[in-house]
N, C-alpha and C positions, 0 to 999 in steps of 0.2 A: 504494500500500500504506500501511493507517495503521500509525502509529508502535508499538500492541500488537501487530501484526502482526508488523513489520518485529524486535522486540526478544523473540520466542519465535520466528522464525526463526533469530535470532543465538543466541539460548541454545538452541536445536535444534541447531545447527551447531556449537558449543563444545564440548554433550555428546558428538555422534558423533563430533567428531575425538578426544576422550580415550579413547572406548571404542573406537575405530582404532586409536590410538596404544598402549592397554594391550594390548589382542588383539595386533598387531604386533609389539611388544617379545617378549612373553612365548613367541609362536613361534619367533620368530627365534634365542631365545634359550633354545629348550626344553632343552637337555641341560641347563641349571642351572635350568630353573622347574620343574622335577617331580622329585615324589621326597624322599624323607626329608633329604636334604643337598640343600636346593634353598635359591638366592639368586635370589626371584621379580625382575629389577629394574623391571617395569614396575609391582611395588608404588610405588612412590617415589609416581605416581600419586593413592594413599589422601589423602593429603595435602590434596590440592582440597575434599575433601569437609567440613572445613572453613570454607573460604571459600564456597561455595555446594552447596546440599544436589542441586541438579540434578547434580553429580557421583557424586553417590549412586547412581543408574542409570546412567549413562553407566558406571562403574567394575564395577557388577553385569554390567550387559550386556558391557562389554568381558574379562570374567575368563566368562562362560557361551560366547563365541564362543569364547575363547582355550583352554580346557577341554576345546570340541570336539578339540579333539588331548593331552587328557589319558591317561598309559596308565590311566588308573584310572575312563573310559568315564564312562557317563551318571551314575554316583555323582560321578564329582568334576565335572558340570556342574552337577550341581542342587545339591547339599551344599555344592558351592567356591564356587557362586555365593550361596547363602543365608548362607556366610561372609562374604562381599565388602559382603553388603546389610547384615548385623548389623555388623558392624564401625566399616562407611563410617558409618552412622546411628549407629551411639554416640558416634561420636569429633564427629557432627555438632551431635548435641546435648547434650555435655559443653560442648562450646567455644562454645557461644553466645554464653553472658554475658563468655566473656573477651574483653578488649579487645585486647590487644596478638597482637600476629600468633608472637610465638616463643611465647606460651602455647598459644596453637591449637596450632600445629605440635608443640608437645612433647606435649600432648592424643592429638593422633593416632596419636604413636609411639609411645607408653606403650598405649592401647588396640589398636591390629592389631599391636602386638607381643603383647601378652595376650593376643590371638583367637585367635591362630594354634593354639589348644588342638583349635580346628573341623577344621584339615586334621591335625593329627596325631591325631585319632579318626577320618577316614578311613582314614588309612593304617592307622590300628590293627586298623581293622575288615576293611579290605578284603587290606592286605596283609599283616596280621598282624605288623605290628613290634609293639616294644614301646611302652606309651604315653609316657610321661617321657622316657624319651632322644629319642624322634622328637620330640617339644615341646619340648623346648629345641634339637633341630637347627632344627628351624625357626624356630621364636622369634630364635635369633640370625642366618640371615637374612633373615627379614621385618625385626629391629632395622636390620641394614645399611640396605638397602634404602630404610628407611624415614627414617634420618636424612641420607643422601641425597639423598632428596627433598625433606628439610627445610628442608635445607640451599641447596636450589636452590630451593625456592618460597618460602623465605624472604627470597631473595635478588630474585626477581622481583618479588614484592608488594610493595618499594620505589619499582616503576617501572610495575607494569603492577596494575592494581585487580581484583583476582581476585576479586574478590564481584561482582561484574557480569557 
């Protein structure tokens, strides 16, 4: 196998274990990933996207499988997951030009905590909450979630080179 081969294999197998791992969490731990007071933690996740844009779909796809068991059906696979895609890509390409890895990471948290405006217009529409309280329910746990993860891929990124 040559070496481009061998290195979109590895970054094939990078991306589906985060979109395993997001799908997974987010099951596991469905009574707090849905719903108007939901603390998603396999957001923590968003954060990769960052470090390499191929996490971009892997976190797409791992949030449209994880949605397969959304109560809010085929609207929060296609809608959650077009979340996921706008989100991960803004926060991807805010943080380009930053150098330092806590700027990324605060990039990210500041932007999918701002998006989270996508799934409380779901809920708006489908389950009829209200818009503003469901957005800042959520917003403040995607915030959790996501400084969390900052917090832990901040810490990795010391040791393991997450752009690769």
């Amino acid at each position: 196998m040559n070496n481009q081969k061998k290195q979109s294999l590895v970054s094939l197998t990078k991306a589906g274990i985060v979109a395993a791992l997001y799908a997974a969490l987010t099951i596991v731990l469905s009574p707090i990933s849905y719903g108007a007071m939901q603390i998603r933690l396999s957001e923590i996740f968003n954060n990769l996207a960052v470090f390499n844009k191929r996490y971009i779909w892997a976190l797409t796809i791992g949030c449209a499988i994880a949605n397969l068991n959304s109560p809010l059906g085929i609207v929060d696979i296609i809608f959650g997951s077009l979340g996921t895609l706008l989100m991960t890509s803004l926060s991807y390409f805010l943080s380009r030009r930053v150098k330092s890895t806590a700027g990324k990471l605060a990039i990210a948290v500041v932007v999918c905590t701002l998006m989270t405006w996508t799934v409380a217009l779901e809920l708006h529409f489908v389950n009829h909450l209200p818009f503003w309280p469901t957005y800042l329910a959520v917003a403040v746990g995607e915030f959790i979630s996501m400084v969390i993860g900052a917090v832990i891929f901040g810490i990795l990124s010391k040791r393991i080179d997450l752009t690769k």
